[in-house]
C-alpha positions in Angstrom: -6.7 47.3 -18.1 -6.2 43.9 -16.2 -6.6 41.1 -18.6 -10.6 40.4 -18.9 -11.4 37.6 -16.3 -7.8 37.3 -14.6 -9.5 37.5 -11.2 -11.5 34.0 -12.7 -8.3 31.6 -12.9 -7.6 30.2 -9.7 -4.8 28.2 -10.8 -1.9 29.3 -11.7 -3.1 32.8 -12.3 -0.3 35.2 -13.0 1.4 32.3 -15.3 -1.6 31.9 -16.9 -2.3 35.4 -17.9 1.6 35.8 -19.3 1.2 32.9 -22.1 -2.6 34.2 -22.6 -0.8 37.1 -23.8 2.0 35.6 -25.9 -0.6 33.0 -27.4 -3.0 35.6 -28.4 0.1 38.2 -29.9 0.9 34.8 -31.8 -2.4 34.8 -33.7 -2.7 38.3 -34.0 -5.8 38.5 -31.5 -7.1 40.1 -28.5 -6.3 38.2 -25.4 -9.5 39.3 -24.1 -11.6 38.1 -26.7 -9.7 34.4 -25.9 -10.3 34.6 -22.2 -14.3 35.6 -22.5 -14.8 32.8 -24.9 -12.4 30.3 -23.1 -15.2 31.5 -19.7 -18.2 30.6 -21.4 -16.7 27.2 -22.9 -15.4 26.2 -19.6 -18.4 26.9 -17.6 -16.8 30.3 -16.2 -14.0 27.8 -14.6 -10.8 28.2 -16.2 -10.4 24.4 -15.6 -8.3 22.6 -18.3 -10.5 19.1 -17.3 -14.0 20.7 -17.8 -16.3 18.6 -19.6 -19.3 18.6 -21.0 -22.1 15.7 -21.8 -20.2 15.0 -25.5 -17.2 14.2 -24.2 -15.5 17.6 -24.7 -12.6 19.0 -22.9 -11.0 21.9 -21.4 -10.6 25.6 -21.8 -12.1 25.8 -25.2 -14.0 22.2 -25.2 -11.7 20.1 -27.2 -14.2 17.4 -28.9 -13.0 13.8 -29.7 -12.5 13.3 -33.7 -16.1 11.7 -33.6 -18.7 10.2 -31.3 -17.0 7.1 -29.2 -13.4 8.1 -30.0 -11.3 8.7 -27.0 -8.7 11.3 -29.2 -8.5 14.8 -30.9 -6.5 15.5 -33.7 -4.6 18.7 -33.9 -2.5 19.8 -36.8 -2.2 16.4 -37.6 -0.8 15.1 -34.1 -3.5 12.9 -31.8 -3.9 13.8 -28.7 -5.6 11.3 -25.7 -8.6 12.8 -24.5 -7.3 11.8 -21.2 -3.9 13.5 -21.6 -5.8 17.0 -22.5 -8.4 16.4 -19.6 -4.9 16.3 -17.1 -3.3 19.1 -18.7 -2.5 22.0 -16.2 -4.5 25.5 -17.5 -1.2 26.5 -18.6 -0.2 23.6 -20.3 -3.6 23.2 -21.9 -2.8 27.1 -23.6 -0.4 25.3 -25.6 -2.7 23.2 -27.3 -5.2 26.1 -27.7 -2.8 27.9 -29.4 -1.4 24.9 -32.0 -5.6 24.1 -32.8 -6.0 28.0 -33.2 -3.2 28.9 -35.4 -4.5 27.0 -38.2 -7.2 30.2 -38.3 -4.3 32.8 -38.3 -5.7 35.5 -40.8 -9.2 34.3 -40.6 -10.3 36.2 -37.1 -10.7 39.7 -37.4 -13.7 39.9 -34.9 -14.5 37.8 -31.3 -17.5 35.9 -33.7 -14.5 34.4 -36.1 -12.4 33.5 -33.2 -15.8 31.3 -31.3 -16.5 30.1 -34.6 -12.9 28.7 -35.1 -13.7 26.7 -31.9 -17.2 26.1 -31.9 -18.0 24.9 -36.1 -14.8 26.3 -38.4 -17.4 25.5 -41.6 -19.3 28.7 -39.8 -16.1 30.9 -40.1 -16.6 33.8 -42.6 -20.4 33.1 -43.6 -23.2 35.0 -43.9 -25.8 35.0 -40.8 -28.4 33.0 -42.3 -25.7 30.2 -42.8 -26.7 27.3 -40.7 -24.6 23.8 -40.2 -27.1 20.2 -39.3 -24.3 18.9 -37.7 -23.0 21.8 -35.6 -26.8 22.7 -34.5 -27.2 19.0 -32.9 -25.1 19.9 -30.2 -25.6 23.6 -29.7 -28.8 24.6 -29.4 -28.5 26.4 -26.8 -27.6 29.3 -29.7 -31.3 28.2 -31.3 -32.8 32.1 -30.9 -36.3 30.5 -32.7 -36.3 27.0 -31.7 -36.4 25.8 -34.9 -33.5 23.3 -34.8 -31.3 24.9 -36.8 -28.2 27.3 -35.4 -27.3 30.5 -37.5 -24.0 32.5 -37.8 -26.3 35.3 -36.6 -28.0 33.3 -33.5 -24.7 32.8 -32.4 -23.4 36.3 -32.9 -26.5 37.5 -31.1 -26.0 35.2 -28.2 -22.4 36.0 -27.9 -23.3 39.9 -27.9 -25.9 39.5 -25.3 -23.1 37.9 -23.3 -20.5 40.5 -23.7 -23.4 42.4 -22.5 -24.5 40.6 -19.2 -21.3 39.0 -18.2 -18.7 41.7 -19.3 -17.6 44.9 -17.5 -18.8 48.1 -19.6 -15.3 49.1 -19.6 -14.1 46.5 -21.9 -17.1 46.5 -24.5 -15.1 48.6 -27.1 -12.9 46.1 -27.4 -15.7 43.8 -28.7 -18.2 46.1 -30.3 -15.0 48.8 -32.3 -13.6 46.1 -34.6 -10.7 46.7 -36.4 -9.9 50.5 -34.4 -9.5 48.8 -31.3 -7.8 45.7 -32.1 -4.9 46.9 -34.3 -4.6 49.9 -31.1 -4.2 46.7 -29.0 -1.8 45.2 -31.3 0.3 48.2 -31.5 0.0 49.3 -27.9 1.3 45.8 -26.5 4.2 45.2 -29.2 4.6 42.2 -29.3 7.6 40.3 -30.4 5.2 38.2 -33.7 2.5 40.2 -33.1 1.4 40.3 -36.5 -2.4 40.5 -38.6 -3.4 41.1 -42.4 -6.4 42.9 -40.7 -3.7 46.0 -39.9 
């Protein structure tokens, strides 16, 4: 199947799709599960200078360091805001890739790999795990408008999304788990490719 989404970037499409590919081999993931998560963070644009009302940026909202700062750390390099916000899509994939690979082992379903991005301190916990600061700014995932987020309000939301915004034909890859992904893995052989989930 065509890359989930592919028909979504306009620019720099076909490049884009290539290093969406080697990125994702990199971290052991399913490209797919990247591009449906990088649609909903980027307001279904693909646009490496989306930004939201907090200041964050990009295909998978980088956030400045805190409130007021105009920089985001990765693996201990700062990056200007402003020099993400003018990053090309494909250029931008690079710095996806260096924040995501610090969660390498850590993602074996699409929930670990949005929860790398959205709150890591939500990666791996149980569904009634809930995180004050994380909830402040994402209550759109508040199921019982209570003011606090869950791991499983999130994986609920993300599911119904998968559901409404996601061709049938590419739901196995989000709903089979382990079966489907290492089958990806394997099928695609990838120079790297590697998991501890396999």
């Amino acid at each position: 199947m065509e890359l989930l989404f592919k028909n979504k970037v306009t620019d720099n499409r076909e490049e884009f799709a290539e290093k969406m590919e080697t990125i994702s081999a990199k971290l052991g993931t399913i490209p797919d599960w990247l591009m449906f998560l990088m649609d909903f963070e980027s307001a279904e644009t693909f646009s490496a200078s989306e930004e939201n009302p907090f200041g964050c940026i990009g295909l998978i909202q980088f956030c400045p360091d805190f409130s007021g700062a105009d920089y985001k750390t990765i693996n201990g390099v700062q990056y200007k805001m402003s020099v993400i916000k003018s990053m090309s899509n494909v250029e931008q994939l690079t710095l996806v890739y260096e924040y995501l690979k610090l969660f390498k082992g850590d993602i074996q379903e699409y929930y670990d790999l949005y929860f790398a991005i959205l709150c890591p301190d939500m990666l791996g916990k149980p569904d009634d795990y809930s995180n004050a600061g994380c909830s402040r700014n994402n209550l759109v995932f508040d199921m019982n408008s209570n003011k606090s987020v869950t791991v499983g309000e999130v994986k609920k939301f993300l599911d119904e999304r998968v559901k409404n915004k996601v061709p049938p034909s590419y739901w196995n890859l989000f709903f089979k788990k382990k079966e489907i992904f290492c089958k990806s893995i394997r099928e695609k052989s990838f120079s790297g490719a590697e998991s501890s989930f396999c």
